[in-house]
N, C-alpha and C positions, 0 to 999 in steps of 0.2 A: 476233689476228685478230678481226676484228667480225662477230657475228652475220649481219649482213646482205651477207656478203660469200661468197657463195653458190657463187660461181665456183672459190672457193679449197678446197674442200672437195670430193674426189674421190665422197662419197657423194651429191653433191648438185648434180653436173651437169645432171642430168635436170632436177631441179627449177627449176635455169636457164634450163634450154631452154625450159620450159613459160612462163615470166615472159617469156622472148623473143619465144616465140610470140607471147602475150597484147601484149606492148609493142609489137609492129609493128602488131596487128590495131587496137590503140587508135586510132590517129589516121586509118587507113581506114573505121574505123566511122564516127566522129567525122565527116568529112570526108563520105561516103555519105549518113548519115543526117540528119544537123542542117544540113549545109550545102547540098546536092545538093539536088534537089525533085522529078527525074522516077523515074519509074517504074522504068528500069533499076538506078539508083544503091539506089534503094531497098530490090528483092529483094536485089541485091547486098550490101547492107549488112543487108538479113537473116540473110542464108548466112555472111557473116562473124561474127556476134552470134551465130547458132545455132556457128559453130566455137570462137568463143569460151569462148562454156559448155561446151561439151566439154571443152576443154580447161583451163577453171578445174576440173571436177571432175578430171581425172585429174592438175593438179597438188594438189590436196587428197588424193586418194586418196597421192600419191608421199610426200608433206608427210614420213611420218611415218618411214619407213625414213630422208629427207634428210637429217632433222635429229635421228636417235636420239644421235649422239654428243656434241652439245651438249643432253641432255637435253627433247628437243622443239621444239614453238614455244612462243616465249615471249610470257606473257601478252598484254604489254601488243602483241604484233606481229599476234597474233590477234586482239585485237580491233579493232586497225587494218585487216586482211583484212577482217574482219564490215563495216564502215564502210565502206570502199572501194569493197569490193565490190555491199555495198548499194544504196551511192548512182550507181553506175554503170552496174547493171543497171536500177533504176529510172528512171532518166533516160532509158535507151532504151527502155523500154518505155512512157513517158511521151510520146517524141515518133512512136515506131510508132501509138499509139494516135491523134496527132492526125494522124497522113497517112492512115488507111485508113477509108474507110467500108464499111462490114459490111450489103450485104443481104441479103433470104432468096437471094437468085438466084446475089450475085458479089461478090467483093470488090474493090473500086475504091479507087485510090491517087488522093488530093488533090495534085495537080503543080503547083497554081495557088494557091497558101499564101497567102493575105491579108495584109497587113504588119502584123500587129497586134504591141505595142508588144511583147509575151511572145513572139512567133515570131523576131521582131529581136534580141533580147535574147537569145536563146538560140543562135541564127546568132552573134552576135556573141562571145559568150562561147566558143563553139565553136572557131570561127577564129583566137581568142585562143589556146586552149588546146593547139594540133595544133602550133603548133612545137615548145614543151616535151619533145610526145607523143612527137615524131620525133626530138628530143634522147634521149629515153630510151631508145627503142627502139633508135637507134644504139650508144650506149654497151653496151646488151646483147650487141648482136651483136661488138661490139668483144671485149667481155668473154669470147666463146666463145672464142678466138685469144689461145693464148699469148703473142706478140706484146703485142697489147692488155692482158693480166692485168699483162706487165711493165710496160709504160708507167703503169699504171692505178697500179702501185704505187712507181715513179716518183715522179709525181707526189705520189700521199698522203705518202710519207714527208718531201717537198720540202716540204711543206705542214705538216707535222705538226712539222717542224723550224724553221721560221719562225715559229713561235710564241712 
């Protein structure tokens, strides 16, 4: 059984769920923020980002009961979380920062985004990236459902035998 196979491990269902969570909310963030431009998509893709982080901490908080019988998290997957993570919450707080303007009075969302070559570029990158997003997050939710965990391992072993 591989480490990352999450599903399979009755201690660490939970901890599934919260990756699932996280995998759906991915590409509506995504989708919301980067690519949307008015003011509805935008709160909305707040409230999703603020559930987000909820829920990255109570799967960090779960982390540790998950994975006690495989000795923890390992190293090197933690510091893949720290990186991941990083770079994920920074990017949306990167592009929050460039929709809102902040006065003493009110805060006002920029719905009328310039085409500069860095707003294109990140739109674009975006729109790239949400099918993957949607791939994953399916496979998760697949992965809740016994059904799915058979197929899932179906396959691996099909795969693992053609080699």
């Amino acid at each position: 059984m591989e480490v990352s196979e999450l599903f399979n491990r009755n201690e660490s269902v939970f901890e599934h769920k919260t990756h699932t969570t996280r995998a759906i909310l991915f590409p509506l963030i995504l989708w919301l923020l980067f690519v949307n431009v008015d003011s509805i998509s935008f709160w909305l893709g707040i409230t999703l980002f603020i559930i987000d982080l909820i829920v990255l901490g109570i799967d960090a908080f779960s982390e540790k009961d998950s994975r006690k019988s495989i000795g923890g998290l390992p190293r090197w997957e933690y510091i893949l979380h720290l990186f991941v993570n990083s770079f994920h919450f920074a990017s949306i707080l990167l592009v929050i920062a460039t929709r809102i303007e902040i006065t003493e009075f009110n805060i006002k969302i920029n719905e009328t985004l310039n085409n500069s070559f860095g707003q294109q570029l990140t739109k674009t990158i975006a729109v790239n990236i949400i099918p993957g997003a949607i791939l994953m997050a399916l496979t998760h939710l697949i992965l809740l459902h016994p059904k799915g965990i058979q197929i899932w391992k179906f396959i691996r072993n099909r795969n693992k035998q053609s080699r």
